[in-house]
N, C-alpha and C positions, 0 to 999 in steps of 0.2 A: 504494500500500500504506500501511495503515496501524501502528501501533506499540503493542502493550501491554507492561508492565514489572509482573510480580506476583512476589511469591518465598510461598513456604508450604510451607517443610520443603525435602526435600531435591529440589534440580534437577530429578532423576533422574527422580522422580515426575509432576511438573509438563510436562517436557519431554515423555515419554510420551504423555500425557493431551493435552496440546495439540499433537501432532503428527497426531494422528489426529482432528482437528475440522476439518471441511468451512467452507474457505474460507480456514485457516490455511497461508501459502506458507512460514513459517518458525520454526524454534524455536532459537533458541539459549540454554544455558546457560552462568551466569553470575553475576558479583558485582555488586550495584548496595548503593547508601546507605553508602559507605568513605569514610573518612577517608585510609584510603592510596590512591596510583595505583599501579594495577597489581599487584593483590595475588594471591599465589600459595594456592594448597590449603591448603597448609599453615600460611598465615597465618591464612586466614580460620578455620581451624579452630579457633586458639587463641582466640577469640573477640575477640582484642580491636583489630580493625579496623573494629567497626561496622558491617562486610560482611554482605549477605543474599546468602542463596545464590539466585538470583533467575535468570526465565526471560526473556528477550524475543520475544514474538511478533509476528511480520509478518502479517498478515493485510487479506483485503480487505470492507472495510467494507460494500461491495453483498453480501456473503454472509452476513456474523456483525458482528454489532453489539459497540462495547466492551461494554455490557452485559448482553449474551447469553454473552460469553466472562467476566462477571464470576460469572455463575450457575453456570457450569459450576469456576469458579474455587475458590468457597464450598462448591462438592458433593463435591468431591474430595479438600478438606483439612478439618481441625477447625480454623477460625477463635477456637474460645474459649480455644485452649492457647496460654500464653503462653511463648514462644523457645522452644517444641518444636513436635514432632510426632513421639507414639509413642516410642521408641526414641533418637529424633535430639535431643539438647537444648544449646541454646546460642542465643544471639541472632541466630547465623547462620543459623538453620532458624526465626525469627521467621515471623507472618503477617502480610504486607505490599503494601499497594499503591503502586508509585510511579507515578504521575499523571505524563502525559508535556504536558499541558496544561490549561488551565484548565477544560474543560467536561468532559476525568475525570475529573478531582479532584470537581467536582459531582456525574457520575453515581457514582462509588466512594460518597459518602459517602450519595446514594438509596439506592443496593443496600443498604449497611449498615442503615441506619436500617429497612430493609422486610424486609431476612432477620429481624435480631434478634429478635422475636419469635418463629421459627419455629425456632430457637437453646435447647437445655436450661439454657445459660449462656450471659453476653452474648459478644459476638463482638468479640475484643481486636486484631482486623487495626488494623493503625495505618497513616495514611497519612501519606507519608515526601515529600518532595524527593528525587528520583533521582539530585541530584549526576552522576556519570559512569556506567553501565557498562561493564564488562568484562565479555570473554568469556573465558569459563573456560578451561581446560587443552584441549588436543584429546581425550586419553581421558577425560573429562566428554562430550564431545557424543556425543549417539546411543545412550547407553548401553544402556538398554533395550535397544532393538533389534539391537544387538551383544555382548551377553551376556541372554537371556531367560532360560536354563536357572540361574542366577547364584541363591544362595538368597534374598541381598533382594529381589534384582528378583517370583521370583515370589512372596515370603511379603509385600513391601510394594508393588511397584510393580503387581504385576498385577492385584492389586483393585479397588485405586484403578480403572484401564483398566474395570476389568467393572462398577464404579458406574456410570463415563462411559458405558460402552455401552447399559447396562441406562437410565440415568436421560435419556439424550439421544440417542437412535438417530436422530432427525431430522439431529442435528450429523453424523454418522458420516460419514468421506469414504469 
């Protein structure tokens, strides 16, 4: 298996989105780019831990390519809003990639360079040193799927889901 580290907005979103792409064995949500270890909700919420509210995915590489899962990554979130998304604003809900090695760190900053044109605005994803992850709280994982009927979930998370589906049906497990 291999390893991706993106954060763009809120977990919840991401984690969703990337559980239901063909070939992904895992999602955990989580804090990655903290200057604290081990940081709670409620820390990261006050912004000032440096924390992104950030996903990690397991996935295996003969199925989806990092930068197959970077396309579907850009489709799902506004990369040109900077520490938001929507609703969510703070540096913890930044657009970010943390590069778990040197060649995607190279492929992140291809994608970049070849969406932004295709961008109304440029595209403010910054890419980061991952320092540590943390996995989040246990009521963080799964969310979606353990509260659907939930007003965010359907007013923000299940769109996102219906871009993925509609824009990537090949990915669809």
């Amino acid at each position: 298996m291999a390893k991706a580290l993106f954060g763009g907005g809120c977990f919840w979103c991401l984690e969703a989105v990337f559980k239901r792409v063909k070939g992904v064995e895992r999602v955990t949500s989580g804090y990655a780019g903290c200057r604290r270890k081990n940081p709670t909700y409620e820390q990261v919420c006050t912004g000032t831990t440096q924390c992104a509210e950030a996903v990690l995915i397991e996935y295996d590489p003969k199925v989806i390519s990092f930068k197959e899962l970077l396309y579907i990554f850009f489709a799902i979130h506004d990369p040109t809003q900077l520490n938001r998304q929507g609703a969510d604003i703070g540096t913890q809900y930044r657009s970010v990639i943390f590069p778990l090695d040197d060649e995607q760190r190279q492929i992140a900053k291809q994608v970049i360079d070849e969406l932004n044109p295709h961008f109304d605005n440029k595209i403010l994803t910054t890419i980061e040193d991952p320092k540590e992850f943390y996995p989040a709280e246990e009521y963080h994982q799964d969310y979606y799927d353990r509260n659907p009927h939930q007003g965010y979930c359907q007013v923000v998370i299940r769109p996102k889901i219906e871009k993925f589906e509609k824009l990537f049906k090949e990915y669809l497990k």
